[in-house]
N, C-alpha and C positions, 0 to 999 in steps of 0.2 A: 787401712791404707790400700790403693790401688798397688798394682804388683811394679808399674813406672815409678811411683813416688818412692816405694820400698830399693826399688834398684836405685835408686837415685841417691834416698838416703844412704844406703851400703856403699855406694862410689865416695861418697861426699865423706863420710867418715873416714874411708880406707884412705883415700888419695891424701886426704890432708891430715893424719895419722892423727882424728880427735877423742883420745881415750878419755876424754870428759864427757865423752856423747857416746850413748846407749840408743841402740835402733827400737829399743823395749820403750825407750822415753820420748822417742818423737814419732809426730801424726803430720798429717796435710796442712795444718792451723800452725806449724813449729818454724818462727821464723828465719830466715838465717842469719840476718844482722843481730847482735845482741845478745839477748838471752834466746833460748833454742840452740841453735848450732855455734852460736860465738863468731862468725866467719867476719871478717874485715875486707875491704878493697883488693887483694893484694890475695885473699883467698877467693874472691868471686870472678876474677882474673884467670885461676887456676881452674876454675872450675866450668868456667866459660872455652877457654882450651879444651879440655876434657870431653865436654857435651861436643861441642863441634865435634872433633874426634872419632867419637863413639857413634853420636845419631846423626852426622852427615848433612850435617848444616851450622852457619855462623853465627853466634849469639855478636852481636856487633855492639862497641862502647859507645856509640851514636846512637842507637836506638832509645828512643825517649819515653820509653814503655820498660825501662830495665828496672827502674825503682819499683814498679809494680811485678817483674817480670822474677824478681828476685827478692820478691817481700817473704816468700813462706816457700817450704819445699811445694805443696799441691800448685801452688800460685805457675811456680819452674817446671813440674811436670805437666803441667797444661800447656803449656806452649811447649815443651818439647814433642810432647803427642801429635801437635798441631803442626811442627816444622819440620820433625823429622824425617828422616827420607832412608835409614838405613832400619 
């Protein structure tokens, strides 16, 4: 994993307190709906908070590119590489 994805993964575990998920068991390919991270609406919400937050830009619920934008952590840290500004 890149050192984004990795920080990404560590946020996404910590913030949403997932002790079913091991940073040893997910890669760039680990999605986060479902199996992989388990995350639901209600966790991508939070984590879209979060990013903004941290890298200084809005993941927006209108943006029509989120299903792709939030299919896999590598899929998330690529547009966050790409948007970020902090």
């Amino acid at each position: 994993m890149t050192e984004l994805e990795t920080e990404l993964a560590t946020l996404i575990i910590g913030e949403l307190n997932l002790q079913d998920v091991a940073l040893a068991d997910v890669n760039a390919d680990t999605p986060l709906y479902g199996d992989g991270f388990g995350l639901d609406s209600i966790d991508i919400l939070e984590i879209a908070l979060i990013i903004s937050k941290r890298y200084g830009f809005e993941l927006r619920s209108d943006n029509p590119d989120n299903k792709v934008i939030f299919s896999s952590l590598g899929k998330l840290a690529a547009y966050v590489e790409k948007h970020r500004t902090k």
